[in-house]
N, CA, C and O atoms as a GROMACS GRO file, in nm:
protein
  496
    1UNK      N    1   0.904   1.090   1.550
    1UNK     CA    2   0.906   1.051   1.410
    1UNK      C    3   1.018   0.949   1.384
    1UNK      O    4   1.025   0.874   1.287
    2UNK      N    5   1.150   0.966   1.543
    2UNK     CA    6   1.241   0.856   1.404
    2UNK      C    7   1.212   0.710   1.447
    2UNK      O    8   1.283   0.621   1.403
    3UNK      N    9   1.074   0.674   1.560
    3UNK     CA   10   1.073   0.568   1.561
    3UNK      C   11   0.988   0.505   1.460
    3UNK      O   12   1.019   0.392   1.424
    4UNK      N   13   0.892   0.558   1.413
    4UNK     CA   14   0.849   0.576   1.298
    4UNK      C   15   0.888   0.535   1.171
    4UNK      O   16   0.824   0.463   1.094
    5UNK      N   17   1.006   0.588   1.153
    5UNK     CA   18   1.108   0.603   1.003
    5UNK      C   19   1.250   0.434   1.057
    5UNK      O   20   1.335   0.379   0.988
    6UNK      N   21   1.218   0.416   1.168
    6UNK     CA   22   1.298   0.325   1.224
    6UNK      C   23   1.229   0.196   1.200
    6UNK      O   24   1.291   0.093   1.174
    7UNK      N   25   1.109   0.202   1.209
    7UNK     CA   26   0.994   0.080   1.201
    7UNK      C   27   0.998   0.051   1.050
    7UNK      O   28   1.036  -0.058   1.006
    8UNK      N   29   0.952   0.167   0.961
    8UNK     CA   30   0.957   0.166   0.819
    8UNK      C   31   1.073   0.084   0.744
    8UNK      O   32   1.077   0.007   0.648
    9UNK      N   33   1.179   0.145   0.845
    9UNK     CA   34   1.279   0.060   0.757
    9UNK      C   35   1.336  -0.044   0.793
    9UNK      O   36   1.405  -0.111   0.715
   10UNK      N   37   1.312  -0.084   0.953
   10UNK     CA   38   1.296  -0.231   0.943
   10UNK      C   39   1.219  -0.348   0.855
   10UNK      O   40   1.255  -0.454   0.804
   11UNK      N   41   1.063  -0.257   0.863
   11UNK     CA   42   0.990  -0.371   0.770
   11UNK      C   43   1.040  -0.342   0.647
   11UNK      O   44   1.000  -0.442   0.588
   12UNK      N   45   1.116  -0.259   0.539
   12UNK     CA   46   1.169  -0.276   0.409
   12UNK      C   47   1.259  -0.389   0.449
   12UNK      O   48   1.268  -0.488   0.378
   13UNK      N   49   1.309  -0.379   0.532
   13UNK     CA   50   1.455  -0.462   0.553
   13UNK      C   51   1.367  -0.610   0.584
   13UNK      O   52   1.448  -0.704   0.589
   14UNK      N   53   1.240  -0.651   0.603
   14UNK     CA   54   1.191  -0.741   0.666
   14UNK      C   55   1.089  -0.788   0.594
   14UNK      O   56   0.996  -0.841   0.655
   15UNK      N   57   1.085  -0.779   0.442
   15UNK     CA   58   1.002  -0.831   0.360
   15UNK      C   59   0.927  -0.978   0.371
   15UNK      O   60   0.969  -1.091   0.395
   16UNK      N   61   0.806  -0.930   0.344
   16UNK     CA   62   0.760  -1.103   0.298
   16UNK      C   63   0.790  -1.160   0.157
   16UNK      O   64   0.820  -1.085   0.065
   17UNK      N   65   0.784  -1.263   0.147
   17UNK     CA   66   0.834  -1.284  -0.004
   17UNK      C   67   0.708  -1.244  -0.130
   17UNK      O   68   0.746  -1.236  -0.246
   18UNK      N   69   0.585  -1.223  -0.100
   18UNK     CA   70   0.466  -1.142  -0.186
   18UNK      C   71   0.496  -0.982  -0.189
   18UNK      O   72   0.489  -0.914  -0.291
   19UNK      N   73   0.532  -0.933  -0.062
   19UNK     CA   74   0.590  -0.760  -0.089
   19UNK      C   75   0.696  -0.757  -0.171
   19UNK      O   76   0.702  -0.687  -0.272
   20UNK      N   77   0.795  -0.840  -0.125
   20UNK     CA   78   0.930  -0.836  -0.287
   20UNK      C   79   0.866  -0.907  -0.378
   20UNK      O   80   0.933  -0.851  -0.465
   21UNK      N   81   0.814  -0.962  -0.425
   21UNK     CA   82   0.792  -0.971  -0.565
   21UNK      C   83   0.694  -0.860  -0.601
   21UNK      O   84   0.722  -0.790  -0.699
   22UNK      N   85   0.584  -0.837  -0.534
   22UNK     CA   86   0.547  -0.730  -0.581
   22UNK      C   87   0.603  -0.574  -0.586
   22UNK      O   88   0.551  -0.487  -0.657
   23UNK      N   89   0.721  -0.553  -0.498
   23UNK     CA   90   0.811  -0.449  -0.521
   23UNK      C   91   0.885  -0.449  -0.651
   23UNK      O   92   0.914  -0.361  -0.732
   24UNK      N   93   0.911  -0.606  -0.642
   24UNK     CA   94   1.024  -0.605  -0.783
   24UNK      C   95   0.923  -0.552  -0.889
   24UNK      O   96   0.969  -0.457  -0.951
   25UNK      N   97   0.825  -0.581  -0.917
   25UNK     CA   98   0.728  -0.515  -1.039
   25UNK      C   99   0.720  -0.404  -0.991
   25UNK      O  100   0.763  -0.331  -1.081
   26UNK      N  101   0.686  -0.329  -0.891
   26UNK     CA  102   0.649  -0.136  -0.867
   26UNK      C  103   0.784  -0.070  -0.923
   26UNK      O  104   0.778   0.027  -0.999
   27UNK      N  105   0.917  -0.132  -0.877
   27UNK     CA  106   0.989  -0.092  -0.814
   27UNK      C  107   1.034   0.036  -0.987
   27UNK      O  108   0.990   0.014  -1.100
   28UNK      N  109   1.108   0.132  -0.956
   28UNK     CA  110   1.180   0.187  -1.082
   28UNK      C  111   1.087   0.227  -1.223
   28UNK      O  112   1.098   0.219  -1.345
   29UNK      N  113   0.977   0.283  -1.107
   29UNK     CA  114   0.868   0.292  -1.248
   29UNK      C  115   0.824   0.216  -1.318
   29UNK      O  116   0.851   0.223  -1.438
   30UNK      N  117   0.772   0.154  -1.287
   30UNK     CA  118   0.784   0.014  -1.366
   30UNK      C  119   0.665   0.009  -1.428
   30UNK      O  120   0.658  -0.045  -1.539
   31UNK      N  121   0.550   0.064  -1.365
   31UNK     CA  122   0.387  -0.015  -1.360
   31UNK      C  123   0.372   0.170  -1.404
   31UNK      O  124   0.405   0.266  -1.334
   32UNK      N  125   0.307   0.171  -1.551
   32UNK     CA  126   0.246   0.275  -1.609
   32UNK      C  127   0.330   0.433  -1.559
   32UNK      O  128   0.273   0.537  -1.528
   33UNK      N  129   0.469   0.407  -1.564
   33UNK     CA  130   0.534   0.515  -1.532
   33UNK      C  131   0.551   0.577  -1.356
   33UNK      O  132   0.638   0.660  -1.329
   34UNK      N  133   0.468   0.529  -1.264
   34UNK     CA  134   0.414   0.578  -1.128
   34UNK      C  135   0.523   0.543  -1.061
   34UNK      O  136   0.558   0.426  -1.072
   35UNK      N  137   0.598   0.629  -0.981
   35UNK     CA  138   0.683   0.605  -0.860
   35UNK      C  139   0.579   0.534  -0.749
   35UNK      O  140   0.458   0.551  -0.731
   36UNK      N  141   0.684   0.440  -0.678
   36UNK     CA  142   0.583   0.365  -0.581
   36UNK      C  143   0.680   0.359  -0.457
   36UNK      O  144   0.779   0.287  -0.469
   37UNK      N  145   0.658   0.432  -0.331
   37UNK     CA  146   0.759   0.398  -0.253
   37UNK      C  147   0.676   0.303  -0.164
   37UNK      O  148   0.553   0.305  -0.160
   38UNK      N  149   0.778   0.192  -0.073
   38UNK     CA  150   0.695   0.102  -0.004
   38UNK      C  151   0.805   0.148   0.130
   38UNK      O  152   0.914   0.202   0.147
   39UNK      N  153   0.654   0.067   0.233
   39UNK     CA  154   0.659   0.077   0.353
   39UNK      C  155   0.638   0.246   0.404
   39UNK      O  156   0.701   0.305   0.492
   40UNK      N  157   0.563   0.280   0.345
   40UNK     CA  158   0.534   0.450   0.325
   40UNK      C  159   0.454   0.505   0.476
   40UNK      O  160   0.341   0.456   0.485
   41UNK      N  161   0.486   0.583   0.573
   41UNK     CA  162   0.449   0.654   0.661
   41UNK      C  163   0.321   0.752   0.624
   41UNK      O  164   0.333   0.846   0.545
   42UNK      N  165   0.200   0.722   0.688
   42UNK     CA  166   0.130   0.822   0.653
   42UNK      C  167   0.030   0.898   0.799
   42UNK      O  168  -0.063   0.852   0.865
   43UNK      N  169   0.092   1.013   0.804
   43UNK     CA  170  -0.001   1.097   0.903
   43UNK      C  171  -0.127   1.110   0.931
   43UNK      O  172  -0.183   1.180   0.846
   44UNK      N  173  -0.203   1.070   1.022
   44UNK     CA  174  -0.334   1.152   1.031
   44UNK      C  175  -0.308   1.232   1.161
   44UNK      O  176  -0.227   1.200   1.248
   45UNK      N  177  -0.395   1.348   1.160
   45UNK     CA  178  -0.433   1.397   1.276
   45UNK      C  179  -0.519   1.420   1.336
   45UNK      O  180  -0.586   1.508   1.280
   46UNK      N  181  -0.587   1.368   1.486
   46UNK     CA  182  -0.728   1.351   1.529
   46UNK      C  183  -0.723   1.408   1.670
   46UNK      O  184  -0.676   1.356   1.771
   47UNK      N  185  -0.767   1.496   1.658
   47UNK     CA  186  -0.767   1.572   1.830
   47UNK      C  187  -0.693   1.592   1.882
   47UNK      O  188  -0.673   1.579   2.003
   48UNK      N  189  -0.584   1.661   1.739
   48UNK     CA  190  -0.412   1.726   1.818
   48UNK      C  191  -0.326   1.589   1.822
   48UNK      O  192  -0.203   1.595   1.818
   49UNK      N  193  -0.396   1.459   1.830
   49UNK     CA  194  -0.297   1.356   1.820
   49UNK      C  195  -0.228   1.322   1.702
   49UNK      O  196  -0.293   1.326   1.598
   50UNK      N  197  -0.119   1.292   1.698
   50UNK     CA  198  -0.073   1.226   1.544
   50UNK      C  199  -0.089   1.055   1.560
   50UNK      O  200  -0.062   0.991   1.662
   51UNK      N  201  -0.137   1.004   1.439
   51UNK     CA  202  -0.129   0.870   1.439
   51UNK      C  203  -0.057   0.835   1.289
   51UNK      O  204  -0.074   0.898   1.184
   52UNK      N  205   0.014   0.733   1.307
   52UNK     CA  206   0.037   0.676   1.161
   52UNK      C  207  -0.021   0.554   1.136
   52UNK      O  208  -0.052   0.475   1.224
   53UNK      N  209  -0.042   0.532   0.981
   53UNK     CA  210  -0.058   0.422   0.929
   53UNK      C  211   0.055   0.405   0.799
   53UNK      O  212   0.101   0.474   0.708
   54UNK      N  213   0.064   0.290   0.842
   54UNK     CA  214   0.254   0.233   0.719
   54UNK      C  215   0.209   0.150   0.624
   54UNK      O  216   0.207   0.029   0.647
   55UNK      N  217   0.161   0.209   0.482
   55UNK     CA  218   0.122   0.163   0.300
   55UNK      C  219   0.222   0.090   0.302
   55UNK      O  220   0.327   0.146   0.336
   56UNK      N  221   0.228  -0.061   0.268
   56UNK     CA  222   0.293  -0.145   0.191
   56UNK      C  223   0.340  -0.076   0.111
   56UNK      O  224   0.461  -0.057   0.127
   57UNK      N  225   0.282  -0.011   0.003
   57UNK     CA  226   0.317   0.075  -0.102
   57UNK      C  227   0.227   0.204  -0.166
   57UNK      O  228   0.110   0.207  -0.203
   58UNK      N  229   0.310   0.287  -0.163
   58UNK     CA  230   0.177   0.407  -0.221
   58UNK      C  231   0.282   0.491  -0.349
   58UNK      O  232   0.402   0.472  -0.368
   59UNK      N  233   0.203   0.575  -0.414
   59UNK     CA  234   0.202   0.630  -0.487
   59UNK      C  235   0.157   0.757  -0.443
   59UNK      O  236   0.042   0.756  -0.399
   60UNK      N  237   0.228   0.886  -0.445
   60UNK     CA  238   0.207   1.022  -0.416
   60UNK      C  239   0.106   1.066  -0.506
   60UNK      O  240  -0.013   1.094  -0.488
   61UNK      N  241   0.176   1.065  -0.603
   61UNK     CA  242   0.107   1.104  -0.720
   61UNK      C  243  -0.026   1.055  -0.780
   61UNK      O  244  -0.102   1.114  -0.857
   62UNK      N  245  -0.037   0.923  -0.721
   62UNK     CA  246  -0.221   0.936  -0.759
   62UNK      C  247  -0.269   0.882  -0.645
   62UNK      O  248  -0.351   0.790  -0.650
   63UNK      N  249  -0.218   0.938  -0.514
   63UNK     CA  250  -0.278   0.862  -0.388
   63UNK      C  251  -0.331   0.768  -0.376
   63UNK      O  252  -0.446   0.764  -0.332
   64UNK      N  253  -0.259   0.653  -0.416
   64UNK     CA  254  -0.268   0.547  -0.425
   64UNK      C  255  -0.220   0.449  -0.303
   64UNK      O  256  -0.108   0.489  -0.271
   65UNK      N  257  -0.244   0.377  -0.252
   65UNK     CA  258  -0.182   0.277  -0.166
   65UNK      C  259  -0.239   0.153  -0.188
   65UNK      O  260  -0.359   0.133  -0.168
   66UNK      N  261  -0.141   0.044  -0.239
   66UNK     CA  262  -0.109  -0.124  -0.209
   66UNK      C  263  -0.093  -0.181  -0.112
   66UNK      O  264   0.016  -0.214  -0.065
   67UNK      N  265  -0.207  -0.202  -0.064
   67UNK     CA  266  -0.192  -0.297   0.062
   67UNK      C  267  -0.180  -0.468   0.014
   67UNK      O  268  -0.242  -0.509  -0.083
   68UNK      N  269  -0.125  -0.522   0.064
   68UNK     CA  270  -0.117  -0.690   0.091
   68UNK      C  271  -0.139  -0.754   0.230
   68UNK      O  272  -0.102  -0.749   0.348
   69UNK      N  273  -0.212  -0.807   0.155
   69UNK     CA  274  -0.297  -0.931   0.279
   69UNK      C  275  -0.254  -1.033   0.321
   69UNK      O  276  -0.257  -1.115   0.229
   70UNK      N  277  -0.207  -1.084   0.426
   70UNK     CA  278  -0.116  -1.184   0.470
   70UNK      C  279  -0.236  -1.295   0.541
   70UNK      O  280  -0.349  -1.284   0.494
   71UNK      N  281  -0.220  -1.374   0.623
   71UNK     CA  282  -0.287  -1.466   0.661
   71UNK      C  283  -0.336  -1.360   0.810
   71UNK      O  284  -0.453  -1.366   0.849
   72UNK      N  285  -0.223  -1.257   0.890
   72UNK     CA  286  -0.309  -1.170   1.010
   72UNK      C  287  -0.411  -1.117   0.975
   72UNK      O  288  -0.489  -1.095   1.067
   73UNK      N  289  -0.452  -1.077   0.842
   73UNK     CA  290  -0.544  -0.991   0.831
   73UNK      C  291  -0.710  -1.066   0.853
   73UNK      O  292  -0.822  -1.015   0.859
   74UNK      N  293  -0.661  -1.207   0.861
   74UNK     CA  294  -0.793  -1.244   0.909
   74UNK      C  295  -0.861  -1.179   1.034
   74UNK      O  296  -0.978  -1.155   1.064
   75UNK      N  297  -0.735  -1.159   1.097
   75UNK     CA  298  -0.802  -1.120   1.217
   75UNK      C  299  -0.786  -0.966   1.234
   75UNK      O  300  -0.818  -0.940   1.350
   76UNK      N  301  -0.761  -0.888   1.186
   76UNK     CA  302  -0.752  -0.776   1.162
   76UNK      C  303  -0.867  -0.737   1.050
   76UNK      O  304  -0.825  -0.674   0.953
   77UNK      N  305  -1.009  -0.768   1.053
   77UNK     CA  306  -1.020  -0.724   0.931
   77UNK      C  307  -1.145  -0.539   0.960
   77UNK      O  308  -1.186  -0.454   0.881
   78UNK      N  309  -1.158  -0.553   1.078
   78UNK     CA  310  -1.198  -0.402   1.176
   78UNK      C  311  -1.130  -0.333   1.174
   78UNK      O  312  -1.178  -0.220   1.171
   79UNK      N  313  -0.963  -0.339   1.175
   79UNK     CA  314  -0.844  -0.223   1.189
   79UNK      C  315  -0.889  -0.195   1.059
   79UNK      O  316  -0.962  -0.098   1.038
   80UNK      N  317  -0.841  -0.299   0.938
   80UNK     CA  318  -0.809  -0.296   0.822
   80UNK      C  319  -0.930  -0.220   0.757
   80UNK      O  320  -0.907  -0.133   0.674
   81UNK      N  321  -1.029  -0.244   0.785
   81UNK     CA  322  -1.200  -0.117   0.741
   81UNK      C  323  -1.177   0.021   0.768
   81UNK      O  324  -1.181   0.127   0.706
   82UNK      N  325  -1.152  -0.021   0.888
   82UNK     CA  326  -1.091   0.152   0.953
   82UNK      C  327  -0.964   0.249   0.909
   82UNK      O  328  -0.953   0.372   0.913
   83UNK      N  329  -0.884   0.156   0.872
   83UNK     CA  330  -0.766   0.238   0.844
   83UNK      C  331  -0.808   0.249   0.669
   83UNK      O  332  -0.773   0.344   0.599
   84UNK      N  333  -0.869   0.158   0.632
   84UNK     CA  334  -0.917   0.214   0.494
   84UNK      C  335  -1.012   0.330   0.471
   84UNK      O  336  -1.000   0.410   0.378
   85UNK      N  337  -1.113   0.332   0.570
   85UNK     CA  338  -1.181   0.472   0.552
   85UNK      C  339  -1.120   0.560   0.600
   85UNK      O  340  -1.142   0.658   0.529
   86UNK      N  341  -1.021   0.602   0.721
   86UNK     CA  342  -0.962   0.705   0.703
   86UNK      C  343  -0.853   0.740   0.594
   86UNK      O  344  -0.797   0.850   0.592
   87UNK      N  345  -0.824   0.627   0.493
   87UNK     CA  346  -0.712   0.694   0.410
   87UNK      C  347  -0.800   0.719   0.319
   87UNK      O  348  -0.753   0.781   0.224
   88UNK      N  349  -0.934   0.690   0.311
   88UNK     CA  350  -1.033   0.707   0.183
   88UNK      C  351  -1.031   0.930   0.242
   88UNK      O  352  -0.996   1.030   0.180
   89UNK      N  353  -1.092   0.909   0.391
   89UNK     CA  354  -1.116   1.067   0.374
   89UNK      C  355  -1.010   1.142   0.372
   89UNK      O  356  -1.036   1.262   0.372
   90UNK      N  357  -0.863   1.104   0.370
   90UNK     CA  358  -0.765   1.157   0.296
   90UNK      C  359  -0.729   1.184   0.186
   90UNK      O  360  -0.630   1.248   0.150
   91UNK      N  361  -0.856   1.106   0.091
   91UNK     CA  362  -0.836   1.133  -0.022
   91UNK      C  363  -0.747   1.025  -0.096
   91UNK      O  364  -0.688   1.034  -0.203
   92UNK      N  365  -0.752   0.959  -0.039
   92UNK     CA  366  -0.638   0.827  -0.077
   92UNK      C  367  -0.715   0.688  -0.066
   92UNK      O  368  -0.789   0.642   0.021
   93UNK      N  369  -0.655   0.624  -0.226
   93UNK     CA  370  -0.730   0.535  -0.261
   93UNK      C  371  -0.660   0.385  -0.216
   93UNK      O  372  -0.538   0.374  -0.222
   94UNK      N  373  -0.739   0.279  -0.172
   94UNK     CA  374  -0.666   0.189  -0.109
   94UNK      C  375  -0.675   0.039  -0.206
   94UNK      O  376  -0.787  -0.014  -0.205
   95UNK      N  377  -0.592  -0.014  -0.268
   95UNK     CA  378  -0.619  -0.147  -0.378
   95UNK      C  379  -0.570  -0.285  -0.290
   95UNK      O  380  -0.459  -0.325  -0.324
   96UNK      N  381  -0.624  -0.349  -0.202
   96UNK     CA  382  -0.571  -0.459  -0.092
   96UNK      C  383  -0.594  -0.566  -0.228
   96UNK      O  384  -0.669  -0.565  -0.326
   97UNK      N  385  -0.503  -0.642  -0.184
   97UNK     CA  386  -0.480  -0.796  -0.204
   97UNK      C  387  -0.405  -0.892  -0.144
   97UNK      O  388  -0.305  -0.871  -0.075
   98UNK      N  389  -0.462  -1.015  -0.176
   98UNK     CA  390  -0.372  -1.139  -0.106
   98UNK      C  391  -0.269  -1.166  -0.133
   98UNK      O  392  -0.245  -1.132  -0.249
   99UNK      N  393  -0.165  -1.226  -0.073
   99UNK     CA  394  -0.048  -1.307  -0.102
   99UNK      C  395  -0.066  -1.387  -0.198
   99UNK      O  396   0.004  -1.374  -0.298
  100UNK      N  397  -0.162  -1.488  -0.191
  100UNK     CA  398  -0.202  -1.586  -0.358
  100UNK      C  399  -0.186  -1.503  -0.411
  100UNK      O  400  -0.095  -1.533  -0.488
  101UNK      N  401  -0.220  -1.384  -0.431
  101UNK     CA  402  -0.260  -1.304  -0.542
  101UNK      C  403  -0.111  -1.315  -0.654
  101UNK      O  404  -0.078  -1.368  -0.760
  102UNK      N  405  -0.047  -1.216  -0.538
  102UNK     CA  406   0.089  -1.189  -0.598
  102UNK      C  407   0.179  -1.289  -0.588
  102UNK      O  408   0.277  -1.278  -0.661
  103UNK      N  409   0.173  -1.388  -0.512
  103UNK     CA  410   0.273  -1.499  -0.563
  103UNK      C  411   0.240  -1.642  -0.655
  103UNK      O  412   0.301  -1.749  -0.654
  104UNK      N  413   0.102  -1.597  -0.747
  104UNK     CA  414   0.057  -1.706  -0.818
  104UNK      C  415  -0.004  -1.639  -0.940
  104UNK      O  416  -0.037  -1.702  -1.040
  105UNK      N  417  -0.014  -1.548  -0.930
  105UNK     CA  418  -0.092  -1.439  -1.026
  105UNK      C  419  -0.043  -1.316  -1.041
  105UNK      O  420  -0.118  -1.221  -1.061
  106UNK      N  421   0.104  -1.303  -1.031
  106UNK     CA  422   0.162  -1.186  -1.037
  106UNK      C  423   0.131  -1.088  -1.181
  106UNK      O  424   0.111  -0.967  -1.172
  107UNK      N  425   0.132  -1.142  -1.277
  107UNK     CA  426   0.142  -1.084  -1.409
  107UNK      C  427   0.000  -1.056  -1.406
  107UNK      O  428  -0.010  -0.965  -1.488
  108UNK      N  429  -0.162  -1.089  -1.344
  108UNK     CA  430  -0.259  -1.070  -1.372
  108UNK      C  431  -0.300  -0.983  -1.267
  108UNK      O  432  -0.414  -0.942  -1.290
  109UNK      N  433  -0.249  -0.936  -1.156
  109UNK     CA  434  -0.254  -0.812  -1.041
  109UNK      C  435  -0.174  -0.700  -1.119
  109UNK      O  436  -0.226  -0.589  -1.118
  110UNK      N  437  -0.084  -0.711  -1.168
  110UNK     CA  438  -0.037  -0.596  -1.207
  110UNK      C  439  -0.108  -0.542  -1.318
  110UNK      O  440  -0.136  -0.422  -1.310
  111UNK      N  441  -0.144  -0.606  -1.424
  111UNK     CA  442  -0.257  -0.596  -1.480
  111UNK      C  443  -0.388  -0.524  -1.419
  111UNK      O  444  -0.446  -0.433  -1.479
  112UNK      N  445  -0.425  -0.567  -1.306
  112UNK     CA  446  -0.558  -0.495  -1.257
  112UNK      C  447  -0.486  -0.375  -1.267
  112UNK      O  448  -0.504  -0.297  -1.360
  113UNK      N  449  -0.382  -0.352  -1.151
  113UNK     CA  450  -0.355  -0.225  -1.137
  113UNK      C  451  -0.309  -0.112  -1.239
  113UNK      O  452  -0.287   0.008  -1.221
  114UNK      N  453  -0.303  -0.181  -1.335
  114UNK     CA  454  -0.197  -0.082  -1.436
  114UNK      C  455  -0.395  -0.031  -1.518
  114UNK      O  456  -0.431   0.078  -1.562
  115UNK      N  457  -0.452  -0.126  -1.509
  115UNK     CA  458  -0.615  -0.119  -1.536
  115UNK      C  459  -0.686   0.010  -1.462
  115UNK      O  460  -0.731   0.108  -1.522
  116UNK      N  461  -0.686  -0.007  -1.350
  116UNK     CA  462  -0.707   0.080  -1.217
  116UNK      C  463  -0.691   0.175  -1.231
  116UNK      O  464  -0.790   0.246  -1.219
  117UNK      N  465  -0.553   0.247  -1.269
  117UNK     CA  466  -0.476   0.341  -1.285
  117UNK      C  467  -0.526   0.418  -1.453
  117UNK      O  468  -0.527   0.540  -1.472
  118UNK      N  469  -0.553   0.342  -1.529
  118UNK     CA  470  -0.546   0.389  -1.668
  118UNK      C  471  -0.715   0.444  -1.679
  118UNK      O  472  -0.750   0.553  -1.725
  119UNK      N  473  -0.791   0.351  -1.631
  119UNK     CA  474  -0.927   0.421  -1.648
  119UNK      C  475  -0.994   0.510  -1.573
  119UNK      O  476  -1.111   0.548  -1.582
  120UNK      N  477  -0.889   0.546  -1.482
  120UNK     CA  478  -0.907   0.710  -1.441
  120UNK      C  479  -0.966   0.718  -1.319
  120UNK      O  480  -1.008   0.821  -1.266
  121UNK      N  481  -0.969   0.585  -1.265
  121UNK     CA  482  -1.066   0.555  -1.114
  121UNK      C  483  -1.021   0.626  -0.981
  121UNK      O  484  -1.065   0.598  -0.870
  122UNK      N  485  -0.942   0.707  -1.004
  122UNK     CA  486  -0.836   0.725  -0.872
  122UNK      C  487  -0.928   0.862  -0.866
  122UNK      O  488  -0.982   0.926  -0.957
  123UNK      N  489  -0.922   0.888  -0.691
  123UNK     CA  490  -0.943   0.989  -0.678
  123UNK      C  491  -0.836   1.110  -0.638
  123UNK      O  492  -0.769   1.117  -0.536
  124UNK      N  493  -0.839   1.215  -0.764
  124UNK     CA  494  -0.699   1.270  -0.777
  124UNK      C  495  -0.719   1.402  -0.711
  124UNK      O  496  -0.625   1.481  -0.701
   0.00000   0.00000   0.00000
């Protein structure tokens, strides 16, 4: 686990400039009251193995996870299906977006999400 918690907090320490700005809006409750921790560790377990997958940002409380899309995910976009349906049968809801998104449209993503969140779409 602490290489794990070692990785996590390198990439906090190793931001892109779309994860900090979009942190700076999560960050301190910010977005409809919701704690949001980023670079978040999350367990599965599959045949006694442990695997992780590391949320840009999630939310405990309404199992939520923020993913951001960088230019790798082109080529990643098979992991990125996969690691979304297993956090779906966790019960955990996954909201991806691009870098444009949040560094040109910041005030209108947070918007979706604060949207997202309010009309009850989450599976709680």
């Amino acid at each position: 686990m602490n290489r794990i918690t070692d990785l996590c907090r390198a990439l906090r320490n190793n931001q892109t400039p779309a994860e900090r700005m979009l942190w700076d809006q999560l960050r301190r409750k910010n977005v409809d009251n919701h704690k949001f921790l980023r670079q978040y560790p999350i367990m599965v377990v599959q045949v006694g193995i442990s695997y992780f997958y590391i949320a840009n940002f999630y939310c405990a409380k309404l199992k939520l996870v923020i993913e951001l899309d960088g230019p790798i995910h082109n080529f990643k976009k098979e992991y990125d299906a996969n690691r979304d349906l297993v956090m779906n049968q966790l019960g955990i809801v996954v909201l991806r977006f691009n870098n444009d998104e949040v560094e040109m449209q910041i005030d209108n993503l947070i918007q979706k999400i604060t949207t997202f969140i309010s009309q009850g779409q989450l599976i709680l």
